[in-house]
C-alpha positions as CSV (number, residue, x, y, z in Angstrom):
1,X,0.0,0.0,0.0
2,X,1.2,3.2,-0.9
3,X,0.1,6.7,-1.9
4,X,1.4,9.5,-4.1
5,X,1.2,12.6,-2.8
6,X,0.5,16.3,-4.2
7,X,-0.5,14.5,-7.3
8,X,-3.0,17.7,-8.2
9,X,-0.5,20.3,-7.5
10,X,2.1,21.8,-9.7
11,X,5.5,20.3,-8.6
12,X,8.9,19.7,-10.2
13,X,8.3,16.8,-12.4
14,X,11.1,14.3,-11.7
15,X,10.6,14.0,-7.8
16,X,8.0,12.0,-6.0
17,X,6.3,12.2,-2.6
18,X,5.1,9.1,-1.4
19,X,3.6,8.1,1.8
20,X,3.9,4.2,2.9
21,X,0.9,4.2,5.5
22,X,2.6,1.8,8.7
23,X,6.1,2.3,7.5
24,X,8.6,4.0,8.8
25,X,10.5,6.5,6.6
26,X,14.0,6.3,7.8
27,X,13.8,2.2,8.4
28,X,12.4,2.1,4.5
29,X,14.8,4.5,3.4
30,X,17.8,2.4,5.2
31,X,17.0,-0.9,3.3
32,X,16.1,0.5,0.1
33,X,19.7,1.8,0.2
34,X,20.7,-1.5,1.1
35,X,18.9,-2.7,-1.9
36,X,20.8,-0.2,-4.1
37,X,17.6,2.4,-3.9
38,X,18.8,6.1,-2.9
39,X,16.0,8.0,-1.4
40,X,15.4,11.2,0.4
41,X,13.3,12.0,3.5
42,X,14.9,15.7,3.9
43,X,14.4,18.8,1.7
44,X,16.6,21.8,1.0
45,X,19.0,22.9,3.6
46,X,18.6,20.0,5.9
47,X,15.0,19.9,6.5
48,X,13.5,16.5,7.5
49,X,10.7,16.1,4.8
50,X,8.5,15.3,8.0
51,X,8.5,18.9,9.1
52,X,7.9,20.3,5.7
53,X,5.3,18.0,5.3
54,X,3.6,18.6,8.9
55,X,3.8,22.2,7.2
56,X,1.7,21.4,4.4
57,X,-0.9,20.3,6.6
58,X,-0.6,16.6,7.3
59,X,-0.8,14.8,10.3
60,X,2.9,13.5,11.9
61,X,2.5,9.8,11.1
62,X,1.8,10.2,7.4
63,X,4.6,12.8,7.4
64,X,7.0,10.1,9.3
65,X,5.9,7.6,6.8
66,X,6.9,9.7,3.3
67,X,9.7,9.6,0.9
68,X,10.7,11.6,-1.8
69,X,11.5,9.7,-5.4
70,X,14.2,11.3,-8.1
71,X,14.4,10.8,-11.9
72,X,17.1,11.9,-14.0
73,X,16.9,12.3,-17.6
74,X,18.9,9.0,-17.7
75,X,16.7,6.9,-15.7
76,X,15.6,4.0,-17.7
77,X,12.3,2.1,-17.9
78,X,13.9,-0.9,-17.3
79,X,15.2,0.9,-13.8
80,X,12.0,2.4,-12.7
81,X,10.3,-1.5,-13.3
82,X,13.4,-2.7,-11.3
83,X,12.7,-0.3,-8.6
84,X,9.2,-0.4,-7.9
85,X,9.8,-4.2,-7.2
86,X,12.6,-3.6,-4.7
87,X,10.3,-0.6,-2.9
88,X,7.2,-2.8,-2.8
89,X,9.7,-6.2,-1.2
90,X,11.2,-3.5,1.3
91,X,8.2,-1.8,2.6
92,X,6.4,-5.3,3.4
93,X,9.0,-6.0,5.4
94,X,9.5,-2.7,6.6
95,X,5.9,-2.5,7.9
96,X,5.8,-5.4,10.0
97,X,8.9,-3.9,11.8
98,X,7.5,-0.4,12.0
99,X,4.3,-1.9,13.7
100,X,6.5,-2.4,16.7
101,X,7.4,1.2,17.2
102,X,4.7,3.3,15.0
103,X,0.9,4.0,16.7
């Protein structure tokens, strides 16, 4: 389960803000860079995306559960196909530990 946020609003178009409802940001984000998967739960000079979030009006657990996603003109389809897999295998088993320490 997963959800893509600020869908409706104008954004840069190669970054993505999604929220993994029961996960924990910085536990996802640690294995998908295990798995080879660079992500980013901050925004420009340090901010935590959690607080920028909290600032656009969400509550704190969907901002402690969201990740930002970056394409480059070079990213292939192949890679984004490769990637999805890897997120979707890492946030299962991300949300059974996140259970333990999330409300």
């Amino acid at each position: 389960e997963a959800e893509v946020l600020f869908q409706g609003t104008e954004r840069l178009p190669h970054i993505t803000t999604i929220v993994f409802p029961g996960v924990f940001s910085e536990l996802l984000a640690f294995h998908l860079r295990e798995a080879g998967v660079f992500v980013s739960w901050g925004g420009g000079r340090n901010q935590k995306l959690e607080h920028i979030l909290r600032a656009c009006g969400l509550d704190s657990l969907t901002a402690k559960s969201t990740l930002n996603f970056s394409l480059s003109r070079e990213t292939t389809e192949e890679e984004i196909r490769r990637t999805i897999g890897i997120v979707v295998d890492c946030a299962q088993r991300c949300r059974t530990y996140s259970r333990k320490v999330m409300p």
